[in-house]
NUSEVEX-927435 format. One record per residue (C-alpha): residue number from 1; residue in one letter; x, y, z negated. Coordinates in steps of 0.1 Angstrom, whole numbers, m for minus. Example, Ala and Ser with C-alpha at 12.3 -4.5 7.8 and 13.67 -1.06 7.14 Angstrom:
2
+-----+--------+-------+-------+-------+
: num : residu :    xx :    yy :    zz :
+-----+--------+-------+-------+-------+
:   1 :      A :   123 :   m45 :   m78 :
:   2 :      S :   137 :   m11 :   m71 :
+-----+--------+-------+-------+-------+
END
This chain:
302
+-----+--------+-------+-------+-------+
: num : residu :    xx :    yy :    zz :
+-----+--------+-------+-------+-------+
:   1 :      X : m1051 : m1324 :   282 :
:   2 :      X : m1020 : m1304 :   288 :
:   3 :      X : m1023 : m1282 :   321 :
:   4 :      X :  m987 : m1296 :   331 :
:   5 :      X :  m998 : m1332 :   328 :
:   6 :      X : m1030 : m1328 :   349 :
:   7 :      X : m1008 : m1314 :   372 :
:   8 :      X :  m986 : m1347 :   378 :
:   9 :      X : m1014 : m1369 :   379 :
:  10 :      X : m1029 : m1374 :   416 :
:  11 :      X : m1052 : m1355 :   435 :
:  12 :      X : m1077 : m1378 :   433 :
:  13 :      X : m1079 : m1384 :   399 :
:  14 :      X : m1076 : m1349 :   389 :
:  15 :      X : m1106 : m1344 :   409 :
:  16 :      X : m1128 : m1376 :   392 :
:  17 :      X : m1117 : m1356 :   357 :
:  18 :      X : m1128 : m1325 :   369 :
:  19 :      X : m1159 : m1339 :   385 :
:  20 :      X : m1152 : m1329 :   419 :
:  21 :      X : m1161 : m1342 :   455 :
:  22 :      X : m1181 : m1369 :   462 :
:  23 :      X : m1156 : m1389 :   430 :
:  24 :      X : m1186 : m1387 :   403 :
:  25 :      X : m1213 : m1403 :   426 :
:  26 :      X : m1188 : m1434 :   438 :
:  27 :      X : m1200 : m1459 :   408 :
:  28 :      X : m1234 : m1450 :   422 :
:  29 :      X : m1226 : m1461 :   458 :
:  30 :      X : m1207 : m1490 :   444 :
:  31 :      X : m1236 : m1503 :   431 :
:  32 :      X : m1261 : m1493 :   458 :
:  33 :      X : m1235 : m1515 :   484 :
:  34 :      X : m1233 : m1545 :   460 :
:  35 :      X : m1266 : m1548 :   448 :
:  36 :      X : m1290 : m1538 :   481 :
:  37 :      X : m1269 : m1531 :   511 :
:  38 :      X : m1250 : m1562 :   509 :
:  39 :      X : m1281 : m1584 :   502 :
:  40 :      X : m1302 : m1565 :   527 :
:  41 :      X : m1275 : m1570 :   554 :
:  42 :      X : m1268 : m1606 :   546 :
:  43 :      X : m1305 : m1612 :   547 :
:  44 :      X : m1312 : m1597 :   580 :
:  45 :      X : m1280 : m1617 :   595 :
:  46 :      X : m1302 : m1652 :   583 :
:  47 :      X : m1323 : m1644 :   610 :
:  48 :      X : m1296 : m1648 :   635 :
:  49 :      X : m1284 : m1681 :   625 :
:  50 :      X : m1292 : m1714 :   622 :
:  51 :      X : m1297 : m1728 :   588 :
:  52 :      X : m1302 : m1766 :   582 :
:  53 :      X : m1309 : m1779 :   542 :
:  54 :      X : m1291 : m1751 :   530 :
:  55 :      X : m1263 : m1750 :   553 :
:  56 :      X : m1256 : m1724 :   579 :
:  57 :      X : m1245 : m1743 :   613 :
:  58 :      X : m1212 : m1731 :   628 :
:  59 :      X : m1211 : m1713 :   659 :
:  60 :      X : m1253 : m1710 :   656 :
:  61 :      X : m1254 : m1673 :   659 :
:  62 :      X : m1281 : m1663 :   685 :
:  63 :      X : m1311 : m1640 :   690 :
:  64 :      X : m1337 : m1664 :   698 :
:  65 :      X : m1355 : m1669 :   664 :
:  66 :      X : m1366 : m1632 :   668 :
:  67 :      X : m1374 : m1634 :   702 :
:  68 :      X : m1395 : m1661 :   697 :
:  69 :      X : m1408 : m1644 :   665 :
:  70 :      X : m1416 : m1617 :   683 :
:  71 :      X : m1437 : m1638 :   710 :
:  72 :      X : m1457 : m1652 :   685 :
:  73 :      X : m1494 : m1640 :   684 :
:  74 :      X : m1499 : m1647 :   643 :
:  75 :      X : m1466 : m1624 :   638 :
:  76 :      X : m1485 : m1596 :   655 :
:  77 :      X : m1521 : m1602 :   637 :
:  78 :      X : m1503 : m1604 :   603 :
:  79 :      X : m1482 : m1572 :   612 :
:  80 :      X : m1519 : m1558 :   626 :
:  81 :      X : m1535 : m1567 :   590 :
:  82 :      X : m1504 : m1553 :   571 :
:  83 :      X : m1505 : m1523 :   588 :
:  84 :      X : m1545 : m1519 :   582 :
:  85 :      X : m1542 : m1528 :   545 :
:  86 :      X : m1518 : m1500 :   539 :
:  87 :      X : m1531 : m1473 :   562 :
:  88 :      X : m1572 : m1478 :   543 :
:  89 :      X : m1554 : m1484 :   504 :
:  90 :      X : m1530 : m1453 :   510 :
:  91 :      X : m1562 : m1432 :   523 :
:  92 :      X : m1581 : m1438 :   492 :
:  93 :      X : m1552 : m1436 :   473 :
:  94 :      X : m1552 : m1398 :   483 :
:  95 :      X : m1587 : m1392 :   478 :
:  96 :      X : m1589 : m1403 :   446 :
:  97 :      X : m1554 : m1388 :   440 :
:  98 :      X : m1561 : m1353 :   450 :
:  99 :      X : m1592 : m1345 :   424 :
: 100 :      X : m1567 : m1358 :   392 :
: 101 :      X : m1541 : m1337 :   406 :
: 102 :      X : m1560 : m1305 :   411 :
: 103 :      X : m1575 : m1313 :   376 :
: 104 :      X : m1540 : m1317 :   358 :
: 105 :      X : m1532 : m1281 :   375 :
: 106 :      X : m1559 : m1268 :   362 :
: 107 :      X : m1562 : m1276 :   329 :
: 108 :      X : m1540 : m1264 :   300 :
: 109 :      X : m1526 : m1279 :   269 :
: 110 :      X : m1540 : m1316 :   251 :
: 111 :      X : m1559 : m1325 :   282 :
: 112 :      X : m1526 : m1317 :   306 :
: 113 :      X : m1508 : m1341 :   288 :
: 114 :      X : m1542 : m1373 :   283 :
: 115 :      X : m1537 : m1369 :   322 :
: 116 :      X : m1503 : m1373 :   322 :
: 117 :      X : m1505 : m1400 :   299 :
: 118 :      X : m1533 : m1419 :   319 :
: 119 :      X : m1519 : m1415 :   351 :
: 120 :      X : m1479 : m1432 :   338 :
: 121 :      X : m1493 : m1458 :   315 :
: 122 :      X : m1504 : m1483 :   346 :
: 123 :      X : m1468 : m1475 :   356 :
: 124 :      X : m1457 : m1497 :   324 :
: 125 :      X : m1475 : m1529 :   328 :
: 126 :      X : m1461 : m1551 :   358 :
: 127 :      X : m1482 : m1553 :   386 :
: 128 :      X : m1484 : m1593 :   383 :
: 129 :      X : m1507 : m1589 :   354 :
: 130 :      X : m1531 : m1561 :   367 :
: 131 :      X : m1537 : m1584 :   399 :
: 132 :      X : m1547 : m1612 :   376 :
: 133 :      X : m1567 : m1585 :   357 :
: 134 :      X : m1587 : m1578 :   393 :
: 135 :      X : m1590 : m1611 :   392 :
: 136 :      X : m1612 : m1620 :   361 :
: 137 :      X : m1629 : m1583 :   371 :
: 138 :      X : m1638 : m1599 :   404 :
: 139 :      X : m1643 : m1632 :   396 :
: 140 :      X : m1669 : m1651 :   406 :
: 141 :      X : m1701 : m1657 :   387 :
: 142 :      X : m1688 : m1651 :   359 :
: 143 :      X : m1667 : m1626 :   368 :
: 144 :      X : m1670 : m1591 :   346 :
: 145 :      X : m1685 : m1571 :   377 :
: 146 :      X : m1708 : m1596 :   385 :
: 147 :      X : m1720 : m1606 :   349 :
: 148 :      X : m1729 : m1572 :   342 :
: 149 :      X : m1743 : m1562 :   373 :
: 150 :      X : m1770 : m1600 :   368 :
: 151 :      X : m1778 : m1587 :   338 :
: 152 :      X : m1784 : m1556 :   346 :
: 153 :      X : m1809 : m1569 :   373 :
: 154 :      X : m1794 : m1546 :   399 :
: 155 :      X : m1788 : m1579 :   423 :
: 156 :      X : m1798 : m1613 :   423 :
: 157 :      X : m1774 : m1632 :   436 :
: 158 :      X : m1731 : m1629 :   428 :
: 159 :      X : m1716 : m1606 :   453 :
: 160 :      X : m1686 : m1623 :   467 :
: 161 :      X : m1660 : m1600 :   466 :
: 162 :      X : m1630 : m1615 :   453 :
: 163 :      X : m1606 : m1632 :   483 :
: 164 :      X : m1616 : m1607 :   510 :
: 165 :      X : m1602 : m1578 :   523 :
: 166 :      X : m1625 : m1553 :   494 :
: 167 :      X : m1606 : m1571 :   464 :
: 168 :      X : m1572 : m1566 :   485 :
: 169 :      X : m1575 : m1531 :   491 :
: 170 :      X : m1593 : m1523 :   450 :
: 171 :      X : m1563 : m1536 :   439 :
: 172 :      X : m1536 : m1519 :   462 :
: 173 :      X : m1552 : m1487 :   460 :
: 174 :      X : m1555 : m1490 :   419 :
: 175 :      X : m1519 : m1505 :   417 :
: 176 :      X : m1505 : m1479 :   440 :
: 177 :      X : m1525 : m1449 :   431 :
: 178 :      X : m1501 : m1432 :   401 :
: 179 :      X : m1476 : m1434 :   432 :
: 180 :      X : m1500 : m1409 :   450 :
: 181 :      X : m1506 : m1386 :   424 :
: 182 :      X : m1472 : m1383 :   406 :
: 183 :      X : m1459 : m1357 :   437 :
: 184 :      X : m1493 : m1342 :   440 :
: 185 :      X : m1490 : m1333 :   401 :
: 186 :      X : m1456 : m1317 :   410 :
: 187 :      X : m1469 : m1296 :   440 :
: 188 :      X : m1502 : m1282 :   430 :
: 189 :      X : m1491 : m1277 :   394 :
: 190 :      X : m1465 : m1250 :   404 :
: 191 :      X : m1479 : m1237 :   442 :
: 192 :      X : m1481 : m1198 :   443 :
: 193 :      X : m1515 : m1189 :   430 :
: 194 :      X : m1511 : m1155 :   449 :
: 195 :      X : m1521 : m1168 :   477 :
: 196 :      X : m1552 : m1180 :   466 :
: 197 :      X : m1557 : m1145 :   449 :
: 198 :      X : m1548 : m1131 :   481 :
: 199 :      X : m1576 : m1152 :   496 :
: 200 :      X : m1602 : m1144 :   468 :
: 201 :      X : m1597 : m1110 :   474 :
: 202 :      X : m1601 : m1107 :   516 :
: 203 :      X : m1636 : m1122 :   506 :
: 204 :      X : m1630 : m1160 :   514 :
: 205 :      X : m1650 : m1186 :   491 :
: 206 :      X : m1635 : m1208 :   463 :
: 207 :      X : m1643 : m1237 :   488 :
: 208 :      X : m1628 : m1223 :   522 :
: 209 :      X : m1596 : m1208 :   498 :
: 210 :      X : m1591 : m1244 :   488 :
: 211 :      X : m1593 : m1264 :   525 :
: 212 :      X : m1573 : m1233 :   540 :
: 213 :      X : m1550 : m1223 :   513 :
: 214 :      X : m1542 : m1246 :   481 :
: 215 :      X : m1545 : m1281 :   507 :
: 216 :      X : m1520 : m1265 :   528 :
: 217 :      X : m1497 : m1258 :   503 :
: 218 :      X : m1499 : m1295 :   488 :
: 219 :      X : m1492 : m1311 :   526 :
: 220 :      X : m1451 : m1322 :   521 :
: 221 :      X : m1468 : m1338 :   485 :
: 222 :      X : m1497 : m1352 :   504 :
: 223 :      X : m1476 : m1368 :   529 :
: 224 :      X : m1445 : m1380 :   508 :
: 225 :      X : m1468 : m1400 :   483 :
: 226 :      X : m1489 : m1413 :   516 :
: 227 :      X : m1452 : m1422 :   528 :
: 228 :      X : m1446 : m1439 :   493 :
: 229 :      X : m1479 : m1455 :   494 :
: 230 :      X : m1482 : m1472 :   530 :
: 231 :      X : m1448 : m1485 :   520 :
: 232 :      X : m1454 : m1504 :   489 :
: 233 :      X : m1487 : m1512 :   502 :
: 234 :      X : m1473 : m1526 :   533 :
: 235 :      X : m1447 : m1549 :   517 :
: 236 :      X : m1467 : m1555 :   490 :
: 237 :      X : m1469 : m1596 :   488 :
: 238 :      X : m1484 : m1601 :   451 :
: 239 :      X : m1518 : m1585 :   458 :
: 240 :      X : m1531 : m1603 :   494 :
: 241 :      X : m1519 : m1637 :   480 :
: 242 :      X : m1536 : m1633 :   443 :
: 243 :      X : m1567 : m1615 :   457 :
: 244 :      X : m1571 : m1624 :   491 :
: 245 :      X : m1568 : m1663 :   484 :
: 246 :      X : m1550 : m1691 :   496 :
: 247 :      X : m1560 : m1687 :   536 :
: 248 :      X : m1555 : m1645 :   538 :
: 249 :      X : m1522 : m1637 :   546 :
: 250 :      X : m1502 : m1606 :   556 :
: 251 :      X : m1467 : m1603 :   573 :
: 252 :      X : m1449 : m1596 :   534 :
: 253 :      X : m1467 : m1630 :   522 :
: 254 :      X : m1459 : m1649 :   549 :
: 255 :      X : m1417 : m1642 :   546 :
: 256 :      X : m1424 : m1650 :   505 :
: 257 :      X : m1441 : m1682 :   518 :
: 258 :      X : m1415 : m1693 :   542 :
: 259 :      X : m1385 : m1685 :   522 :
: 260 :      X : m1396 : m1700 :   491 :
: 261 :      X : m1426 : m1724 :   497 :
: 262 :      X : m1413 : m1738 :   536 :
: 263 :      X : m1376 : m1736 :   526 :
: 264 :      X : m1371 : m1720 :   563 :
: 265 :      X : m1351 : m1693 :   555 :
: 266 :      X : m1341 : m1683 :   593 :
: 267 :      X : m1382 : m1680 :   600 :
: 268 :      X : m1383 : m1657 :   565 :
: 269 :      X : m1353 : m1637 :   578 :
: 270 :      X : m1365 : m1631 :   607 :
: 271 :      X : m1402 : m1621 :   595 :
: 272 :      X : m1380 : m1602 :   567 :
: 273 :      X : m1361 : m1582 :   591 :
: 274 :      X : m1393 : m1572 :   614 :
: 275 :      X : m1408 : m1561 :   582 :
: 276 :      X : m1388 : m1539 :   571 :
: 277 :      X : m1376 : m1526 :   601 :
: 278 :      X : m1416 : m1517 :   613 :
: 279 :      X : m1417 : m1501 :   571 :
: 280 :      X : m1393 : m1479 :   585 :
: 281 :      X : m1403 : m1470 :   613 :
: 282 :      X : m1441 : m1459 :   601 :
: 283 :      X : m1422 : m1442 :   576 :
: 284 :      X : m1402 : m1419 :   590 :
: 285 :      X : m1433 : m1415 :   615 :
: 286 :      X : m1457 : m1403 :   586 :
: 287 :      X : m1424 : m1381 :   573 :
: 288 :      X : m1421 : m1364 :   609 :
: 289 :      X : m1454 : m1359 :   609 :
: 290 :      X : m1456 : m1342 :   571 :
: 291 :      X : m1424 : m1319 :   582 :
: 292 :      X : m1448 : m1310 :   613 :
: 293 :      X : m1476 : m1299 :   593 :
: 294 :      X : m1461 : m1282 :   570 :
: 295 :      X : m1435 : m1259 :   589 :
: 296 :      X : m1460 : m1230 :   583 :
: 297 :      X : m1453 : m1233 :   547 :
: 298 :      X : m1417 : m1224 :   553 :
: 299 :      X : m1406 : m1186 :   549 :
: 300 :      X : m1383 : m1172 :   575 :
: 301 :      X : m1349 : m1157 :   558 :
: 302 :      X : m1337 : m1125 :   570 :
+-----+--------+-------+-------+-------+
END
């Protein structure tokens, strides 16, 4: 394009063509307004209103559904088991997350990439099917744990696992657990060895090196996948209902079950809007916390 017709055209678009400003990232933030702010905002604003077969009432605009909400003892024990269920799945997300990470770092060639591979490919199938997959593992009697634990005469009797909180939390923390390891791989494949070296050398042992030097160095990874982690696990609706039962419930299955099951969609509103506003708020608690911890980590510039 000639320099003299660039020249005429406007500022603005002669920055979009020469990729300037904030121009390239505006079909981004299009989208992002349309497609989750817009929805998220006109959810949240269900909980203020009054909504009868469908039909918002005029002039119904008031804060009493979340004040009673907010009053009501099973809001706060469902908020209380939410918040359990994510804190224990995203702590054993991490310690089984921390071994395969340290192992991918270590390890070189073919077997870098079978860990890679193992750690993605759960990512592909949807997590609908590998909660019915939990289920037929922890089925009843006939049930794949227990058939093979009977006949292996190691009990007597069918453990009952499946619809209590165990089967809820083996199948958030194996759902959720490539979300762990992903920025783990990232850290502790490239952290500064010298350090360790450096450790090695002053006479510190391989195990003391690692709890004071490499676990260090992985905290902002440790503490951005436990920050991924509690929140998927916390919101998380598919898992409690499939493998908790019918009568276990958590805050995230209870704003499914009144939106679509009830029909009340001010009640679901509501619950919606305390859940994710309490997501957010352990969140950025668990990310103040990481920045905390790891501030050692950060190298002052002259």
């Amino acid at each position: 394009m000639p320099a003299e017709t660039l020249a005429r055209r406007p500022a603005p678009l002669r920055r979009i063509l020469h990729g300037g400003g904030i121009w390239p990232a505006v079909p981004a933030l299009v989208f992002l307004f349309v497609f989750l702010l817009l929805p998220m905002v006109t959810l949240l604003a269900f909980g203020f209103l009054t909504i009868e077969r469908g039909r918002i009432q005029p002039d119904s605009f008031t804060v009493a559904h979340l004040l009673h909400a907010l009053q009501d003892d099973l809001v706060w024990r469902l908020m209380w088991r939410s918040f359990w269920v994510a804190v224990v799945s995203s702590v054993l997300c991490l310690l089984l997350a921390y071994p395969v990470a340290y192992l991918f770092a270590e390890t070189k060639g073919i077997w870098r990439t079978l860990i890679l591979v193992a750690v993605i490919s759960p990512l592909l199938t949807s997590a609908l099917v590998r909660a019915y997959a939990w289920i037929v593992i922890l089925g009843g009697r006939r049930g794949m744990l227990n058939q093979a634990l009977l006949s292996l005469g190691l009990i007597e009797e069918p453990l009952r696992i499946l619809n209590t909180d165990w089967a809820v939390l083996i199948g958030m923390t194996q759902i959720h657990l490539p979300f762990m390891v992903l920025p783990l791989l990232a850290v502790l494949a490239e952290r500064d060895r010298r350090l360790e070296e450096a450790s090695l050398n002053l006479g510190a042992s391989r195990t003391g090196t690692f709890f004071r030097v490499t676990v260090p160095m992985s905290v902002p990874a440790i503490f951005a996948g436990l920050a991924l982690v509690f929140a998927v696990s916390y919101t998380n609706f598919i898992v409690p209902q499939l493998l908790g039962g019918g009568a276990y419930s958590t805050l995230a299955v209870q704003v499914y079950e009144q939106t679509v099951v009830v029909l009340d969609w001010t009640r679901g509103a509501v619950l919606a809007t305390i859940l994710l506003s309490t997501c957010f708020a352990f969140v950025l608690a668990i990310v103040a916390l990481g920045n905390r911890l790891a501030r050692w980590n950060e190298v002052a510039k002259p």
